[in-house]
C-alpha positions in Angstrom: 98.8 200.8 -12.1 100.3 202.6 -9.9 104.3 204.4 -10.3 106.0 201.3 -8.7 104.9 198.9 -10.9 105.3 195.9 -8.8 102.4 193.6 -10.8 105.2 193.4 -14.0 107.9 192.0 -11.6 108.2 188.6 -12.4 108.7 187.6 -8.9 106.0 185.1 -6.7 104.3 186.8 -3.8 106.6 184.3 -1.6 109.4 185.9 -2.7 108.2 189.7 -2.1 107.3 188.5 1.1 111.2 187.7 1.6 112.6 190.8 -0.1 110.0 193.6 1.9 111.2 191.4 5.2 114.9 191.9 4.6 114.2 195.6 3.0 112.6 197.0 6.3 115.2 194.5 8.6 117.9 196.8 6.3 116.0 200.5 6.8 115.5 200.2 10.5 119.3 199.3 11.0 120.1 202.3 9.6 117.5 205.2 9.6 118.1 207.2 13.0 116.5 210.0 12.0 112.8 208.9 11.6 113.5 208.3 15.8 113.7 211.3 17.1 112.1 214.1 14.4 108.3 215.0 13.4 107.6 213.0 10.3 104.2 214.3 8.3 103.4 212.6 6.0 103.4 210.0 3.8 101.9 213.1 1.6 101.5 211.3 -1.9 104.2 210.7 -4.7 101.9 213.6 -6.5 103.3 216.1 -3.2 106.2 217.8 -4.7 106.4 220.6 -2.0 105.3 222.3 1.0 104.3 225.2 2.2 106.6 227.6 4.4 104.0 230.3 5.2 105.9 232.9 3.1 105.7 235.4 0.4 108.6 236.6 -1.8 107.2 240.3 -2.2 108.5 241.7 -5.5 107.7 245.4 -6.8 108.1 245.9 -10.3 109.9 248.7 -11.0 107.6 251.6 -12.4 105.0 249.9 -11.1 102.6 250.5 -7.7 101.5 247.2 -7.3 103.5 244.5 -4.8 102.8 241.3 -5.1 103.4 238.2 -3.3 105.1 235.5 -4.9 104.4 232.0 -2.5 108.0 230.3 -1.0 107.9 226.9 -0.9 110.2 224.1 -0.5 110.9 221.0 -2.7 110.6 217.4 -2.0 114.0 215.5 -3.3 112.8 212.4 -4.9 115.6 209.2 -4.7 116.0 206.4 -6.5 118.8 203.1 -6.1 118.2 200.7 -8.3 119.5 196.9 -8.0 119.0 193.3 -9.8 118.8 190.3 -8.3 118.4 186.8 -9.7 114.8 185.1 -11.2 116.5 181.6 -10.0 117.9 182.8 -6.6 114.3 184.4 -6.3 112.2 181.4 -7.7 114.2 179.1 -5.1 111.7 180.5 -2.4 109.3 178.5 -3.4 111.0 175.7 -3.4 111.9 175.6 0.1 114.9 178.1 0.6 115.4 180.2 4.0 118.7 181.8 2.5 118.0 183.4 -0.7 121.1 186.0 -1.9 119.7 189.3 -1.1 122.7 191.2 -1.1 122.0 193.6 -3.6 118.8 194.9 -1.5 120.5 195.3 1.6 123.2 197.2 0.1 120.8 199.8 -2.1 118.7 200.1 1.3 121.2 201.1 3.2 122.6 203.6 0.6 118.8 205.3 0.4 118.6 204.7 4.0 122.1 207.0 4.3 121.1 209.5 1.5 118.3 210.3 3.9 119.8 210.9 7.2 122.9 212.4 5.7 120.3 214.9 4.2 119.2 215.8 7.5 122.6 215.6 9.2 124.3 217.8 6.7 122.1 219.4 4.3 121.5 218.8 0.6 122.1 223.0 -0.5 120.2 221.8 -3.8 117.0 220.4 -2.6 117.1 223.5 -0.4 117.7 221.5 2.8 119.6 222.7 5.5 121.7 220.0 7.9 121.5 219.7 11.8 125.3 220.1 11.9 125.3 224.0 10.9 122.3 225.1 12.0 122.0 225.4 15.5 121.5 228.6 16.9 124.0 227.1 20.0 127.7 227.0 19.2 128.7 223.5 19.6 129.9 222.2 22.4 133.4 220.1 22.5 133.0 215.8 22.8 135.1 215.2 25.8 138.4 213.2 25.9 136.9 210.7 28.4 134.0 209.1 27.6 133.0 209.4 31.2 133.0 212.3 31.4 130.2 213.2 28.8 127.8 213.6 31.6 128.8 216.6 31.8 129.0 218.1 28.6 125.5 216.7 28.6 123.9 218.5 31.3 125.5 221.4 30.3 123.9 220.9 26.7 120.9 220.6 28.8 121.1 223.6 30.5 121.8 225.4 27.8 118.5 224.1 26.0 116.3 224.6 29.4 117.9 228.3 29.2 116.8 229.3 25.3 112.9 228.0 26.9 113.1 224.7 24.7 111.5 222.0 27.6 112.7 218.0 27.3 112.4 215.2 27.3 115.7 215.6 25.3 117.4 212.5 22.9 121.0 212.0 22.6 121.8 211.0 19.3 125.8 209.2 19.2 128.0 207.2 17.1 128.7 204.1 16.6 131.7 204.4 18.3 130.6 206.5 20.9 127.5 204.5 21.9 130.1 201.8 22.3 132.1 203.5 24.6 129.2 204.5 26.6 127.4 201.0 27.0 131.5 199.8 27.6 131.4 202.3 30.8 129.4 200.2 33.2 131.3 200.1 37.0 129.1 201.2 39.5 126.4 203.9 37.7 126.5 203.2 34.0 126.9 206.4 32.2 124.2 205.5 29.9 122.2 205.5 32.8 123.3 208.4 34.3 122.7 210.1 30.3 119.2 209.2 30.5 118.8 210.5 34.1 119.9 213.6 33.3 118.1 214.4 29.2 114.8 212.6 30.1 114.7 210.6 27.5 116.9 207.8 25.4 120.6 207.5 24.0 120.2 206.9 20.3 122.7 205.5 18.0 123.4 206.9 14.3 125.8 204.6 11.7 125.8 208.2 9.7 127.3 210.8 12.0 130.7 211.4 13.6 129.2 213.6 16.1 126.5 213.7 18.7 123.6 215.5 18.7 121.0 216.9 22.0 117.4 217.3 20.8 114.6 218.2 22.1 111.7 215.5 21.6 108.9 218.2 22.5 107.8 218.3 19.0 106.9 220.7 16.1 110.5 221.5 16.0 112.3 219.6 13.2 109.8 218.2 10.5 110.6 215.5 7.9 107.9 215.5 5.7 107.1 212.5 3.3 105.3 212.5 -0.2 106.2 208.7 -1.3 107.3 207.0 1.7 110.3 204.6 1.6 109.1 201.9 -1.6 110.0 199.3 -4.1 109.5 199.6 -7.6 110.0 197.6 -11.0 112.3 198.7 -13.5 112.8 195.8 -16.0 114.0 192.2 -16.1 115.1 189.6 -18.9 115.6 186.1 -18.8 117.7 185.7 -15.8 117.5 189.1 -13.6 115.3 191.7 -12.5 116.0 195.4 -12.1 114.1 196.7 -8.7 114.6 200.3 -6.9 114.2 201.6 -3.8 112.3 205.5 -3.9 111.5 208.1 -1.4 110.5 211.7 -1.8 110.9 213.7 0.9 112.4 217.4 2.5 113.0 218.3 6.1 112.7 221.9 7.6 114.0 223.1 10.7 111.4 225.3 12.3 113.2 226.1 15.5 116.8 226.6 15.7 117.1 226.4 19.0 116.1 222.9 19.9 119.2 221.0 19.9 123.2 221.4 19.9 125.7 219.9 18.3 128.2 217.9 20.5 131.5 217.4 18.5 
């Protein structure tokens, strides 16, 4: 048996079929940061850190001897749990195409946030540190006019070209900006012209307010994995069963300078 426990679900293997589809059609709407980082992993539910490379050196006072104490960084482990009905569930099988999986969709989407608001912002007790404060760039200002975030763009661009970190390059937007760049399209459409100029793609985030420009070279931002994104089994009684969604995960940023905050 294994930590998730699916076996003592009382649920047919129709219906896990269902609830895995609509779980992963839920993640993929709204993880944006699996699409443009390194992501190592998945490690193990038993990996509960990694490895930075460095010693805490501590010298006892009275004492010659240093010594080296390893520094290494947790992975956060998340849970959401949720219920959802035995009948509702058991109506697969008898022919249904529009089971109520509301509950899964909405505890995906709030493990699915958790994670990329980690990265985005930080989480100062799992000893992660966030995109949005870490760049070794000061930010540069979103522009009034959507068209004219070209601009801003290439100077973004330049700006990473001149600290030696090569493309291709991802912008990653808003909601409301990507909206107001696919909305732009007399003559050259700016997403286009976006593309043209970073190498790469314009990506959307439901999570941020701001835009980011990263480089997509690699070994530069690292989310690492130990239980990838999973079901469980909790409990159930007669007429509803308690599921979760779990992840264990950190994210390092090993170079600084390979992006900038747009904002």
């Amino acid at each position: 048996m294994n930590i998730l426990r699916q076996n003592l679900a009382p649920i047919p293997d129709k219906a896990w079929e269902e609830i895995n589809l609509q779980a992963n059609r839920t993640l993929s709407s709204h993880l944006s940061v699996r699409k443009f980082v390194d992501v190592e992993g998945p490690l193990g539910i038993d990996t509960e850190s990694v490895n930075t490379g460095r010693l805490e050196i501590v010298t006892d006072k009275g004492s010659a001897v240093e010594y080296g104490i390893p520094k290494v960084q947790p992975l956060v482990e998340a849970r959401v749990p949720f219920k959802l009905k035995l009948w509702e569930l058991d109506s697969v099988l008898r022919g249904a195409e529009d089971i109520d999986l509301s509950s899964l969709e909405d505890a995906a989407k709030k493990i699915a946030v958790f994670e990329d608001k980690s990265v985005y912002y930080g989480l100062e007790k799992a000893n992660i540190k966030g995109l949005k404060d870490s760049s070794e760039h000061s930010p540069l200002k979103m522009p009034t006019k959507t068209e004219d975030l070209s601009y801003v763009v290439a100077e973004a661009v330049g700006k990473l070209k001149n600290a030696s970190v090569d493309g291709p390059y991802s912008l990653v937007v808003s909601v409301d900006q990507m909206k107001n760049i696919v909305g732009l399209n007399k003559g050259y459409p700016l997403k286009k012209q976006i593309e043209d100029i970073i190498g790469g793609s314009v990506k959307v985030s439901s999570n941020i307010s701001e835009a980011y420009l990263v480089s997509e070279r690699g070994g530069d931002l690292r989310l690492t994995l130990g239980q990838d994104l999973s079901i469980g089994y909790l409990q159930h009684d007669s007429k509803e069963v308690t599921l979760y969604f779990t992840e264990s995960f950190t994210f390092r940023i090993l170079d600084p300078a390979a992006f900038i905050v747009i904002k």
